[in-house]
C-alpha positions as CSV (number, residue, x, y, z in Angstrom):
1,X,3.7,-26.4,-19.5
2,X,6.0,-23.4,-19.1
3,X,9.7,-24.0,-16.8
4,X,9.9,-20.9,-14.4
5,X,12.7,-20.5,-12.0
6,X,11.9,-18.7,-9.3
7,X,15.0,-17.3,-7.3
8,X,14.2,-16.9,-3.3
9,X,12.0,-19.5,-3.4
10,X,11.7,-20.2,0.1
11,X,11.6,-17.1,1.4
12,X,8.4,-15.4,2.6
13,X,6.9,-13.3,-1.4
14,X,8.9,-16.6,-3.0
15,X,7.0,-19.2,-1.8
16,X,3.4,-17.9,-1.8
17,X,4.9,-17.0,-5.3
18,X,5.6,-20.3,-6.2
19,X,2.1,-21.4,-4.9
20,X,0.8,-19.2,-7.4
21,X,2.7,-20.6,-10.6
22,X,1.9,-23.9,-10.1
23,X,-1.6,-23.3,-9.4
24,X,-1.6,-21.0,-12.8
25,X,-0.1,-24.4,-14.5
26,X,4.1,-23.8,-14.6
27,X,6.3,-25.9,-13.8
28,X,8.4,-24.4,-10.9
29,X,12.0,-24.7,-9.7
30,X,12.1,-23.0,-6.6
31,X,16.1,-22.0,-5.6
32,X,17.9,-20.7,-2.9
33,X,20.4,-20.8,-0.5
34,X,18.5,-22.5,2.4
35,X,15.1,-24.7,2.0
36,X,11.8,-24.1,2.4
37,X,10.1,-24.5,5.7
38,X,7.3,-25.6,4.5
39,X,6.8,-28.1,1.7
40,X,6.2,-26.8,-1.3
41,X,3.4,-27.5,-3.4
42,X,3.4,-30.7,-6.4
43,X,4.6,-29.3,-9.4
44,X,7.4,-27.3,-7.8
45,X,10.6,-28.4,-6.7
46,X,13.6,-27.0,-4.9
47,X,17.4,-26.6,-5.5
48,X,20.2,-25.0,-3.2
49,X,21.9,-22.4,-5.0
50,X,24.2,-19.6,-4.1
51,X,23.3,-16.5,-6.0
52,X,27.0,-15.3,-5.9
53,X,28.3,-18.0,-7.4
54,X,27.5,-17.8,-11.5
55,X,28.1,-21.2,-12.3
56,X,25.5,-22.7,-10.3
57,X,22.9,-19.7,-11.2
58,X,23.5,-20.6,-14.9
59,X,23.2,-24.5,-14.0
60,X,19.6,-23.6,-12.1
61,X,18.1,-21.3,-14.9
62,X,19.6,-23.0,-18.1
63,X,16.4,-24.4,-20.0
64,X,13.7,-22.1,-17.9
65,X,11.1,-20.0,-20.1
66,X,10.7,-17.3,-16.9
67,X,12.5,-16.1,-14.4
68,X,11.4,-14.3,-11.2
69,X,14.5,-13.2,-9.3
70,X,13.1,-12.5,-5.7
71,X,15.9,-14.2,-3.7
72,X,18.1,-11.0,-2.1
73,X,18.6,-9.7,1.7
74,X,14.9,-8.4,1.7
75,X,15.2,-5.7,4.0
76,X,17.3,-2.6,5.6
77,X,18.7,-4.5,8.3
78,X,20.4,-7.7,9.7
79,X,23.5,-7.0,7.4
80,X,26.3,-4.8,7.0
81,X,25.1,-2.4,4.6
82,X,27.8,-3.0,2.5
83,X,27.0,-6.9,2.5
84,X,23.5,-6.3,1.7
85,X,24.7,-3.9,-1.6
86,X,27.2,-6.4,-2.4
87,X,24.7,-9.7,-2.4
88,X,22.0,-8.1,-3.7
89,X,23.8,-6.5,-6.9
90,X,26.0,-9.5,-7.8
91,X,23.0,-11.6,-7.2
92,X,20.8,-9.5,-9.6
93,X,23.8,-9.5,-12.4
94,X,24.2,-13.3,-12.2
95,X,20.6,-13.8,-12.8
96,X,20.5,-11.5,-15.6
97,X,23.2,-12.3,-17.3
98,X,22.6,-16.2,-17.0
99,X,18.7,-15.5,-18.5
100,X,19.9,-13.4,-21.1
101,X,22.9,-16.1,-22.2
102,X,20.5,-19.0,-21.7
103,X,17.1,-17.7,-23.5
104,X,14.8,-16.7,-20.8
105,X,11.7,-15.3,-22.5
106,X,10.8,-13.3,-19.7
107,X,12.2,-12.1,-15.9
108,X,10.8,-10.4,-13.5
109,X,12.7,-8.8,-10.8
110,X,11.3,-7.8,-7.5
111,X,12.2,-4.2,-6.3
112,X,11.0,-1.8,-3.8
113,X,9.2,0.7,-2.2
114,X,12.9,2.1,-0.5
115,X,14.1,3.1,-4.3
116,X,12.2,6.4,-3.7
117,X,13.6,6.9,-0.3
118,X,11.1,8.2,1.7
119,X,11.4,5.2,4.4
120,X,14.8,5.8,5.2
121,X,14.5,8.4,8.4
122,X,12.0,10.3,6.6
123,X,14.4,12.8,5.5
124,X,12.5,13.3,2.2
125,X,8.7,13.4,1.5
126,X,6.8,12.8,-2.0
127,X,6.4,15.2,-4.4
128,X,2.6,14.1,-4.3
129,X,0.3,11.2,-3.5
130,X,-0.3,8.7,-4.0
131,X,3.3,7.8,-5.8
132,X,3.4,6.6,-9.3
133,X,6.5,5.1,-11.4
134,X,7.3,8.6,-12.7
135,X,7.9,10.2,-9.4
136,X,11.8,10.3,-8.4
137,X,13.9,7.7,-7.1
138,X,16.4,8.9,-4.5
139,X,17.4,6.0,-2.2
140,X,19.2,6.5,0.7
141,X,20.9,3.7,1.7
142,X,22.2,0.5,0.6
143,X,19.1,-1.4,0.1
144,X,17.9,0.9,-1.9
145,X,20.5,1.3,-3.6
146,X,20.9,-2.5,-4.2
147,X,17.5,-2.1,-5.6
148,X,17.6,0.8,-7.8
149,X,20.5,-0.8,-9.3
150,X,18.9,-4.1,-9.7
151,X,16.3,-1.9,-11.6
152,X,19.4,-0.6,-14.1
153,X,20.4,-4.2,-14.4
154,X,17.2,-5.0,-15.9
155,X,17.0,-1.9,-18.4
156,X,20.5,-2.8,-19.4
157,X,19.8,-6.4,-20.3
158,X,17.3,-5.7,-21.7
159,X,18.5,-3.0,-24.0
160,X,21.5,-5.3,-25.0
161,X,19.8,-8.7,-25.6
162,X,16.3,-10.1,-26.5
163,X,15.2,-10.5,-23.2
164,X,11.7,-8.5,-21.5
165,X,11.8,-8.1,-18.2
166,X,9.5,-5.9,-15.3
167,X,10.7,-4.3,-12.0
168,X,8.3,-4.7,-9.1
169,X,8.3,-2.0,-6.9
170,X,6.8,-3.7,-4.2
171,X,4.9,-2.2,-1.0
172,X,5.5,-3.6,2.4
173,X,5.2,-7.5,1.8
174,X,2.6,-9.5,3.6
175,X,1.3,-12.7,3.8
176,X,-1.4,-15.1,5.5
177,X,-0.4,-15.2,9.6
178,X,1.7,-11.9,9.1
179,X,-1.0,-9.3,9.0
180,X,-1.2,-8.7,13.2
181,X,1.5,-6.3,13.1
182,X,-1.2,-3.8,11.9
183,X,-2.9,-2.8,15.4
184,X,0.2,-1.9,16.6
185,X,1.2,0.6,13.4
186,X,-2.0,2.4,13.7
187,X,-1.5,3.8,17.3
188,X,1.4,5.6,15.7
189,X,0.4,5.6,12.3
190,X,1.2,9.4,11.8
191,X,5.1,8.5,12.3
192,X,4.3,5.7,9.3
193,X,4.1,8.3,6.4
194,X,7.6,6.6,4.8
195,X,5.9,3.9,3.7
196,X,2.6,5.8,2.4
197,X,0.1,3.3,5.0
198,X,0.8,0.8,2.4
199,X,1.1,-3.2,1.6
200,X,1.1,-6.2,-0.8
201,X,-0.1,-9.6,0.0
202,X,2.5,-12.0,-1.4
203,X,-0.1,-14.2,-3.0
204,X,-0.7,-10.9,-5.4
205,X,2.6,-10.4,-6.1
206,X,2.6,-14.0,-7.5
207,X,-0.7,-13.6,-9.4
208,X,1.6,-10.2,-11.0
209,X,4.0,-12.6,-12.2
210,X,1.7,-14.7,-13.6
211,X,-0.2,-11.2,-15.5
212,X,3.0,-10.4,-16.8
213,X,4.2,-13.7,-18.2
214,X,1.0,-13.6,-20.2
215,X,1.2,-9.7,-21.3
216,X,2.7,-8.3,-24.7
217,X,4.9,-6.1,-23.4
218,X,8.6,-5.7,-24.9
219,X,11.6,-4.0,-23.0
220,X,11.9,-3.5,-19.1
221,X,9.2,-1.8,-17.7
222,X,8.7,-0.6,-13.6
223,X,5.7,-0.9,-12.0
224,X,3.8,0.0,-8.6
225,X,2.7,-3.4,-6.5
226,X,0.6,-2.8,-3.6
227,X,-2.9,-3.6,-2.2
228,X,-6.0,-1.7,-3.4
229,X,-6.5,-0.2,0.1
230,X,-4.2,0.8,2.5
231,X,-3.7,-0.5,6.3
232,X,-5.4,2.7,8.5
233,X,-9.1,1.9,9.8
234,X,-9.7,5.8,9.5
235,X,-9.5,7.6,6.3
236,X,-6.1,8.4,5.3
237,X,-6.4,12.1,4.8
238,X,-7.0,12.5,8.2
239,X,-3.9,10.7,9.1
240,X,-1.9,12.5,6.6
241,X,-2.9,15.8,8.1
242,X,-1.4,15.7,11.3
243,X,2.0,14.1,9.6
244,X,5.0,15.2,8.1
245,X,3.3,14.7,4.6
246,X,0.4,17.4,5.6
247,X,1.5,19.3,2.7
248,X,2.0,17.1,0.3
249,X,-0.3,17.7,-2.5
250,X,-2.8,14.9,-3.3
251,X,-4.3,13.6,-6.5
252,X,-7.9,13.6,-6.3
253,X,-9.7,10.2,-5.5
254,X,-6.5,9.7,-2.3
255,X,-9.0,9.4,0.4
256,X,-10.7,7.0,2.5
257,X,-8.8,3.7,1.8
258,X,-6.8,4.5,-1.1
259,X,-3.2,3.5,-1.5
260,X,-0.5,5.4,-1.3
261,X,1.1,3.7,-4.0
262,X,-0.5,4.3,-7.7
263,X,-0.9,0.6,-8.9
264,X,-3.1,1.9,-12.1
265,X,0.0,1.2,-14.8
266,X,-0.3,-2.0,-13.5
267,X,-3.9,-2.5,-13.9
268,X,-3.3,-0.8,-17.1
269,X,-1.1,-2.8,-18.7
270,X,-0.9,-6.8,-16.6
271,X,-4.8,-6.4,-16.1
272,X,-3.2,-6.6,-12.2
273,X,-6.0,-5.7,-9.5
274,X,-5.0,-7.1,-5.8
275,X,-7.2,-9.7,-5.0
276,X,-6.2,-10.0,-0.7
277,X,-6.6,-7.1,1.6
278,X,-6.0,-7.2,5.6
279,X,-9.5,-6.8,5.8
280,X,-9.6,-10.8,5.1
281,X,-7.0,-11.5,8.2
282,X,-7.7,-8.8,11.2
């Protein structure tokens, strides 16, 4: 039975996560600073740690075959900016640098949308749509900036040691009893264009996990995580055209439902295809 440490374990993408391992048959240590609300499931079990302080991280991850480092300030606000940078950098390094010293086989690291900065006041728009990972990154603020960095983190680890690793650029997270904020969104949904009318149910970010644990892949490699359809219940071209993306070029097939994320590197290459869909909750 594989040992996977899953960092942020009781936050909202960590512990549908960890329902996820132990249901694909790992054995789960779930850390972080504060514990889970709600129990978590036999098979997993939970630890306080404090991601800025190395000693316990090594302590948590020594002995684990995976890693999936989720626990960070997971959004733009609530923080100083330069806290958020500051946590979520030293928290990424600590966890890479203890996997790498202690023989993690693989670790995944959850990024996001924000490294290609179009949700920050919409002050840039994509080159095209929908985004794939070889469009340019340009965040524009701290968070992501904590999470482009993260990203570098990984690539340098895994350049300097025998470790394989994946960055998850993740769309905005969702989960079961969080999808009713969708209604809302749609009367202005033109004003939404930073984040491409796009989402990831948690419970696929954990099946991810589990798709890359069981891949070939060598290196660090980024991918796209979202939902095979966006959030809009009208086609998204017509939406696009009366927003600040209206001339945006777009790749044929982005109509009707499609996401404005490109997820087909990660179909390619985990065999990833989003199995949840707001369609299931609203």
């Amino acid at each position: 039975m594989p040992k996977t440490v899953v960092t942020g374990g009781s936050g909202k993408v960590g512990w549908w996560t960890v329902q996820e391992l132990v249901a694909a048959g790992h054995e789960v240590l779930a850390i972080d600073k504060v514990p889970p609300k709600e129990p978590l499931p036999k098979g997993a079990k939970y630890w306080p740690v404090e991601f800025l302080n190395l000693g316990e991280v090594y302590q948590a991850i020594t002995g684990a075959d995976y890693v999936c480092h989720i626990g960070a300030i997971p959004s733009p606000t609530g923080f100083p900016g330069a806290t958020t940078f500051q946590n979520n950098t030293i928290a990424t390094y600590h966890v890479f640098q203890a996997s790498a010293d202690s023989g993690v086989k693989k670790i995944i690291y959850t990024s996001s949308e924000m490294v290609y900065g179009f949700l920050d006041g919409q002050r840039m728009v994509p080159d095209y749509l929908p985004v794939d990972e070889k469009h340019p990154t340009a965040p524009q603020g701290p968070y992501g900036l904590s999470k482009k960095m993260g990203e570098d983190i990984a690539e340098m680890f895994c350049r300097n040691n025998d470790l394989c690793a994946a960055s998850f650029r993740l769309a905005n997270v969702r989960s079961p009893g969080n999808y009713d904020i969708y209604p809302d969104r749609r009367k202005n949904a033109v004003r939404q264009a930073g984040g491409l009318w796009s989402y990831v149910d948690a419970r696929d970010v954990g099946q991810a996990c589990v798709k890359f644990w069981e891949s070939d892949l060598s290196g660090h490699t980024v991918f796209n995580l979202s939902a095979a359809d966006n959030w809009l219940d009208v086609p998204v071209e017509e939406v696009k055209a009366d927003s600040s993306y209206a001339s945006v070029p777009s790749k044929d097939g982005f109509a009707g439902s499609a996401t404005g994320w490109d997820i087909s590197k990660a179909r390619d290459l985990l065999g990833y295809e989003p199995k949840y869909s707001w369609r299931d909750h609203l």
